[in-house]
N, CA, C and O atoms as a Tinker XYZ file with bonds, in Angstrom:
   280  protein
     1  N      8.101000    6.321000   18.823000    73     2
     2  CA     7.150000    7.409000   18.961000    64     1     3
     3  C      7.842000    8.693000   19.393000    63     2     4     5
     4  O      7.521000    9.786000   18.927000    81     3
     5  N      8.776000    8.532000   20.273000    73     3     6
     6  CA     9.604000    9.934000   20.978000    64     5     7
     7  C     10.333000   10.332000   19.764000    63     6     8     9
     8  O     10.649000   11.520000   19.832000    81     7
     9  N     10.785000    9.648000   18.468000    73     7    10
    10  CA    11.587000    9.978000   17.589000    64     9    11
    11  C     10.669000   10.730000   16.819000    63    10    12    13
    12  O     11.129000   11.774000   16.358000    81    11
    13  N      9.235000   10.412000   16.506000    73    11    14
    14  CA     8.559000   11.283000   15.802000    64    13    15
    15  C      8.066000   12.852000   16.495000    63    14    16    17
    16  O      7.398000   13.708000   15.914000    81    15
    17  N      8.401000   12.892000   17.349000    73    15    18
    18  CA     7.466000   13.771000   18.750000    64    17    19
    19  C      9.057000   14.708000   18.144000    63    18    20    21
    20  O      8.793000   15.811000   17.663000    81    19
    21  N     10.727000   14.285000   18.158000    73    19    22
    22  CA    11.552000   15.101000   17.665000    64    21    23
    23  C     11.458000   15.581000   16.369000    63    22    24    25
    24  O     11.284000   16.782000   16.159000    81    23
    25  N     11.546000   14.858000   15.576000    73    23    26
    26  CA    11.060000   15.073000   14.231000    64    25    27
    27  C     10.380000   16.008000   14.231000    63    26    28    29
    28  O     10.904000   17.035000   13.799000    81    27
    29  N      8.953000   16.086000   14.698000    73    27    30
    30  CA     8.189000   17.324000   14.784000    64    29    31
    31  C      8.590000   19.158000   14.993000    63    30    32    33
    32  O      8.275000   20.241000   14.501000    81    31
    33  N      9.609000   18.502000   16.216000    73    31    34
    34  CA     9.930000   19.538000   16.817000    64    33    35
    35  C     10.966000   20.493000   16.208000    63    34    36    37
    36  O     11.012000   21.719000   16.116000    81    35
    37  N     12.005000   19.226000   15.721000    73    35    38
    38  CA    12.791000   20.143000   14.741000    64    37    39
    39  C     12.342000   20.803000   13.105000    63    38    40    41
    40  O     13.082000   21.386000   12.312000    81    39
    41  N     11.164000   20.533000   12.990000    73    39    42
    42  CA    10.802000   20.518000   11.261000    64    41    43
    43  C     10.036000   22.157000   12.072000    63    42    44    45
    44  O     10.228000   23.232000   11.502000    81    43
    45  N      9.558000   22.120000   12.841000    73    43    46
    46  CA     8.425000   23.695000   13.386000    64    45    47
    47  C     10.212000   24.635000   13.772000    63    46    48    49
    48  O     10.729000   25.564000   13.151000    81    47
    49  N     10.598000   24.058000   14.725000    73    47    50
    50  CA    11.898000   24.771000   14.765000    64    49    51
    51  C     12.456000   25.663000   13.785000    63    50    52    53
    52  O     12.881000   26.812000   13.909000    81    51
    53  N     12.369000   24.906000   12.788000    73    51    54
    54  CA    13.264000   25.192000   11.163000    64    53    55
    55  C     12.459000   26.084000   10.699000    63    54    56    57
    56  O     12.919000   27.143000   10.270000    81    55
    57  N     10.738000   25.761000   10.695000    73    55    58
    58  CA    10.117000   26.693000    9.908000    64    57    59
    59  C     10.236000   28.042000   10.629000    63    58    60    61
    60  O     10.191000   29.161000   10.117000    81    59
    61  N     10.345000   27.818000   11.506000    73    59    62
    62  CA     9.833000   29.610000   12.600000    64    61    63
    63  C     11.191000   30.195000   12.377000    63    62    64    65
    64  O     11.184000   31.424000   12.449000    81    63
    65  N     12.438000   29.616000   12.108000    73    63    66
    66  CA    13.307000   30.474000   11.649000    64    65    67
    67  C     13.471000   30.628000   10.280000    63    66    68    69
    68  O     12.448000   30.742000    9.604000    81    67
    69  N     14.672000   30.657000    9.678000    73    67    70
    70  CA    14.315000   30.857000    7.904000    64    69    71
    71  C     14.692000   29.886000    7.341000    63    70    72    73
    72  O     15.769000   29.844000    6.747000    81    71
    73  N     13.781000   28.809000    7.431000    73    71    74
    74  CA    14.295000   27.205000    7.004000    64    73    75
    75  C     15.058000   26.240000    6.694000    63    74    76    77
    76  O     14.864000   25.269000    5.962000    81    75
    77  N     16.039000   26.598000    7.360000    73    75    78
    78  CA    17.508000   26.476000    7.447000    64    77    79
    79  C     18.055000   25.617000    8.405000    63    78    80    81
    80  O     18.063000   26.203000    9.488000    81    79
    81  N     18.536000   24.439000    8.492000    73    79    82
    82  CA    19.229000   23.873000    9.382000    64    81    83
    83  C     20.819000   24.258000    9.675000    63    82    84    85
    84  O     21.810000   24.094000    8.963000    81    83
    85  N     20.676000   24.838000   11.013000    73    83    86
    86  CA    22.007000   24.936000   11.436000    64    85    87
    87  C     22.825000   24.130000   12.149000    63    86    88    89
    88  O     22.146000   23.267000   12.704000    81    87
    89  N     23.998000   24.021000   12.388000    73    87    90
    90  CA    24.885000   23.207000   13.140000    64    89    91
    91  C     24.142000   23.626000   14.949000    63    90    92    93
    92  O     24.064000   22.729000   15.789000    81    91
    93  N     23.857000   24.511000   15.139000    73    91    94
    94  CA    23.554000   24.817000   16.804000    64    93    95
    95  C     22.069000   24.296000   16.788000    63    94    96    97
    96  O     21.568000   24.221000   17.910000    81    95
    97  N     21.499000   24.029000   16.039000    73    95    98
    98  CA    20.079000   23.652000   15.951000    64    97    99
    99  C     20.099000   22.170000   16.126000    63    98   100   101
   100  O     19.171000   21.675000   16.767000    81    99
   101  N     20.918000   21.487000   15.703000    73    99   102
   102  CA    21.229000   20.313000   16.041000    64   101   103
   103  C     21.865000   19.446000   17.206000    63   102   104   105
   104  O     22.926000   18.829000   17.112000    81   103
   105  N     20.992000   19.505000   18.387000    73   103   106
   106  CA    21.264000   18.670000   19.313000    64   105   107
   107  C     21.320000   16.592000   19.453000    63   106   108   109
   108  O     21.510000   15.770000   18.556000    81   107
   109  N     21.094000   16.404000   20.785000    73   107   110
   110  CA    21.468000   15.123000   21.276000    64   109   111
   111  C     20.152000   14.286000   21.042000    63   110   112   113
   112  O     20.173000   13.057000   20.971000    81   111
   113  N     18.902000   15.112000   20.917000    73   111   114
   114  CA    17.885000   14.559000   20.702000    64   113   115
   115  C     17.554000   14.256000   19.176000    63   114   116   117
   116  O     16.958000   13.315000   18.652000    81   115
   117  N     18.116000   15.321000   18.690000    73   115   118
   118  CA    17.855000   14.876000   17.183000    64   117   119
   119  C     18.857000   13.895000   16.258000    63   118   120   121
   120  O     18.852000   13.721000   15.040000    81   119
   121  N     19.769000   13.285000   17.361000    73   119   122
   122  CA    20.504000   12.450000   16.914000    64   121   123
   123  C     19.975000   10.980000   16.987000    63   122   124   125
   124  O     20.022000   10.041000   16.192000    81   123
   125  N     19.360000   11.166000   18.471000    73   123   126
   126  CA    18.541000   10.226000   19.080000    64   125   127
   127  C     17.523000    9.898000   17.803000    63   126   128   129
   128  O     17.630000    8.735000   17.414000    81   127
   129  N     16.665000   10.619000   17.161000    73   127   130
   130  CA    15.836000   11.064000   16.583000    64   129   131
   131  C     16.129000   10.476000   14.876000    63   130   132   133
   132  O     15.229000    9.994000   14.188000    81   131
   133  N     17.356000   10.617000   14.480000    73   131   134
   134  CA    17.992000   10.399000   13.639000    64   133   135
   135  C     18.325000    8.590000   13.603000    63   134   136   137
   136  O     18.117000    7.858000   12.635000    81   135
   137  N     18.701000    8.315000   14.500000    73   135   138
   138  CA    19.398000    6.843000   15.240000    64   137   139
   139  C     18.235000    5.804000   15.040000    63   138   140   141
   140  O     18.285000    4.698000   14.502000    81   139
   141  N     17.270000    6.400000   15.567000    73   139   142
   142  CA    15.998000    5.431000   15.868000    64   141   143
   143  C     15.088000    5.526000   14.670000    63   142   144   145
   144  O     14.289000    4.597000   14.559000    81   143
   145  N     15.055000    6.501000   13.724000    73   143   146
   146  CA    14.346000    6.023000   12.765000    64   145   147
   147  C     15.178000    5.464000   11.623000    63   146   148   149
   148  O     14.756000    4.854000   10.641000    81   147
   149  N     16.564000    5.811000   11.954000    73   147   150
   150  CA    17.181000    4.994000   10.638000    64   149   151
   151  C     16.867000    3.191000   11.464000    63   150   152   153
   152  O     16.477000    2.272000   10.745000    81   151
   153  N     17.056000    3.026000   12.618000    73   151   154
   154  CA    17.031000    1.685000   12.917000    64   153   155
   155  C     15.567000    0.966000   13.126000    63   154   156   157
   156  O     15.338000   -0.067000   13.756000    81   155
   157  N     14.806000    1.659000   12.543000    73   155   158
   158  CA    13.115000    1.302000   11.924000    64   157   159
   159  C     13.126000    1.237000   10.713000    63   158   160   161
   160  O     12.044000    0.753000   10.380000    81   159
   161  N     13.872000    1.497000    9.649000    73   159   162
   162  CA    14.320000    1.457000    8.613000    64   161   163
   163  C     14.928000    0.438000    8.163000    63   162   164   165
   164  O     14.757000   -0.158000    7.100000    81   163
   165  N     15.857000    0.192000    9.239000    73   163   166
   166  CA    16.613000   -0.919000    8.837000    64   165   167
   167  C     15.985000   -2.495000    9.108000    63   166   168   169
   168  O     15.998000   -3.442000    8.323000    81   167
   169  N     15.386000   -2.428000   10.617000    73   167   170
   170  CA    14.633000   -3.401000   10.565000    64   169   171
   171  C     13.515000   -3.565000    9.560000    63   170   172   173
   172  O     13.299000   -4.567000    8.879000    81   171
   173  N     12.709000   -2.217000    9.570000    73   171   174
   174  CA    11.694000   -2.918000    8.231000    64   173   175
   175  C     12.441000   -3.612000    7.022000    63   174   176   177
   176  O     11.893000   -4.510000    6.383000    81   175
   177  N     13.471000   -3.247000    6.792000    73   175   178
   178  CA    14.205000   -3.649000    5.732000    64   177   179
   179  C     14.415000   -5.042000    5.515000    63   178   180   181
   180  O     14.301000   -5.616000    4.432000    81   179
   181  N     14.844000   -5.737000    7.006000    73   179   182
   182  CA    15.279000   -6.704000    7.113000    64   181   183
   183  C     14.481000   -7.780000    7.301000    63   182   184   185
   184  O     14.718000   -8.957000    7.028000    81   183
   185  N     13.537000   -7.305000    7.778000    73   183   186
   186  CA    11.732000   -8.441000    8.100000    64   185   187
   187  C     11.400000   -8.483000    6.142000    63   186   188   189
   188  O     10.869000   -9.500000    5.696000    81   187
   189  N     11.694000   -7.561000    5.367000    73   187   190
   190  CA    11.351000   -7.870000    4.021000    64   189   191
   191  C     11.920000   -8.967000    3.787000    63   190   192   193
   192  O     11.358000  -10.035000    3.545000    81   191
   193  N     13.356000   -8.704000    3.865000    73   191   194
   194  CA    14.473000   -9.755000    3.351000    64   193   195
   195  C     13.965000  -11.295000    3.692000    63   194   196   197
   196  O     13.669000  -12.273000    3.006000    81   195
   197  N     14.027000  -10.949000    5.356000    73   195   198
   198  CA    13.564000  -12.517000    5.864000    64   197   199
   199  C     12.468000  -13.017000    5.251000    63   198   200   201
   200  O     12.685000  -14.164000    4.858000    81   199
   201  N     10.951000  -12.474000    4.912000    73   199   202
   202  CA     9.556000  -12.923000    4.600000    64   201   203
   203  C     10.099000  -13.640000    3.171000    63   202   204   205
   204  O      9.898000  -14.846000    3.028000    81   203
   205  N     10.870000  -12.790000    1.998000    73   203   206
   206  CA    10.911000  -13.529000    1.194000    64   205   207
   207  C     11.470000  -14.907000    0.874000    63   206   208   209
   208  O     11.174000  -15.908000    0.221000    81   207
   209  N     12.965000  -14.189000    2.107000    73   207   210
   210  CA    13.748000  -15.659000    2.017000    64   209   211
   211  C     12.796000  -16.980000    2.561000    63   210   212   213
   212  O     12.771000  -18.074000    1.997000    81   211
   213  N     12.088000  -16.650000    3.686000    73   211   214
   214  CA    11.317000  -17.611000    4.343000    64   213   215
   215  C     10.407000  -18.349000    3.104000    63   214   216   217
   216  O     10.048000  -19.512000    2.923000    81   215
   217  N     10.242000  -17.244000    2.440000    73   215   218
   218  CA     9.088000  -18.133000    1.363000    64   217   219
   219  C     10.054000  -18.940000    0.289000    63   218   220   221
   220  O     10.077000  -20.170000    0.228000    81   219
   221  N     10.776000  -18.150000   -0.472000    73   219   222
   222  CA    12.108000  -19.359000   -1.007000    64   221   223
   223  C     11.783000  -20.311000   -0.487000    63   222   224   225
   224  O     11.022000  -21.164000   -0.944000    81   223
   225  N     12.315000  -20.304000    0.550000    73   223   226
   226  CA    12.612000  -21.547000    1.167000    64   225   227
   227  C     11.852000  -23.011000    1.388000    63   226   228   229
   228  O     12.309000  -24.154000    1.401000    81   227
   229  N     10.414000  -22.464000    1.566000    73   227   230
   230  CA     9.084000  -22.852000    1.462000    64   229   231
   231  C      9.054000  -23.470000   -0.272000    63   230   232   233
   232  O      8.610000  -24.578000   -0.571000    81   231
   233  N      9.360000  -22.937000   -0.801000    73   231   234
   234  CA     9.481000  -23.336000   -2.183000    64   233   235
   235  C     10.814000  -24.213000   -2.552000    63   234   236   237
   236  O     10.978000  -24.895000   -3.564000    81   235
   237  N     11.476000  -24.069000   -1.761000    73   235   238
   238  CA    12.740000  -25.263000   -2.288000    64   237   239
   239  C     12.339000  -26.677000   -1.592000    63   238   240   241
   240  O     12.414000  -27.742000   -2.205000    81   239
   241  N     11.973000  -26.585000   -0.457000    73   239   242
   242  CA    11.594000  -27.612000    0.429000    64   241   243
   243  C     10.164000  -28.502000   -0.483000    63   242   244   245
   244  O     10.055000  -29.728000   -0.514000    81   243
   245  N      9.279000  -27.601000   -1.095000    73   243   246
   246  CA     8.531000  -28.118000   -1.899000    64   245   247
   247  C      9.013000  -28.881000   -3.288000    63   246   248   249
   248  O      8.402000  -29.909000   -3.580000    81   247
   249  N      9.869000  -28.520000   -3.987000    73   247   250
   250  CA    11.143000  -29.152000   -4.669000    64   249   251
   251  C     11.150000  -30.242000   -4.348000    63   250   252   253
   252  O     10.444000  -31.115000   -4.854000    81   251
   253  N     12.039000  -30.419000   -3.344000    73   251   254
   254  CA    12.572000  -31.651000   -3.066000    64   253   255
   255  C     11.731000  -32.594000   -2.626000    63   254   256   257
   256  O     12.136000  -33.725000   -2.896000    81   255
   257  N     10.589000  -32.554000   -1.979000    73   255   258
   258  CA     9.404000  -33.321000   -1.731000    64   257   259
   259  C      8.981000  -34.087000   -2.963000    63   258   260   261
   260  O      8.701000  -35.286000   -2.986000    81   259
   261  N      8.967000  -33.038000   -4.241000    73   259   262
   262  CA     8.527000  -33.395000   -5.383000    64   261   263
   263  C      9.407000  -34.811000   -5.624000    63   262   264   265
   264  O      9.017000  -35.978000   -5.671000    81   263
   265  N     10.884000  -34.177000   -5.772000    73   263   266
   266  CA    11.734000  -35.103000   -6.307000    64   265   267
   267  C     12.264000  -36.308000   -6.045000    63   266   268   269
   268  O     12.808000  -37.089000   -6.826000    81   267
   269  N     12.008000  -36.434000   -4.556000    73   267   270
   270  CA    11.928000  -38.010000   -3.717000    64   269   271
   271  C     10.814000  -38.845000   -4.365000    63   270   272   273
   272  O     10.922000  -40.058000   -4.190000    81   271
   273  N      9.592000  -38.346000   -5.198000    73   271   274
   274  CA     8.502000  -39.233000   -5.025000    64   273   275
   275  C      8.621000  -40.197000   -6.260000    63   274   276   277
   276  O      7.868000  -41.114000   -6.590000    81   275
   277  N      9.962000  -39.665000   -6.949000    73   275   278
   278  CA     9.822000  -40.385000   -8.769000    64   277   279
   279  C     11.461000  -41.221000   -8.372000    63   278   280
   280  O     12.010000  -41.933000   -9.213000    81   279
């Protein structure tokens, strides 16, 4: 949530000057800011990966159930 609250701050920042990101405009917070939504990113990323693999898996295990019974 504090990463979006930066986000905010730097996007109004940018507009009130001439929309331009500068090197001095870029502080410790917007790194912070930067850090934490790439690593919401990455986890969403990775809960995808897992749900599908989890279901694979669910499906191989069903496989082999099959194939014990003949």
């Amino acid at each position: 949530s504090i990463s979006v609250v930066i986000w905010v701050v730097m996007i109004t920042m940018n507009r009130d000057a001439d929309s331009r990101i500068r090197r001095e405009n870029i502080g410790f917070s917007t790194w912070i800011a930067v850090g934490s939504s790439g690593g919401y990113l990455i986890a969403f990323i990775l809960f995808i990966i897992y749900r599908i693999d989890l279901g694979h898996r669910r499906y191989l295990k069903e496989m082999d159930m099959n194939s014990l019974r003949f």
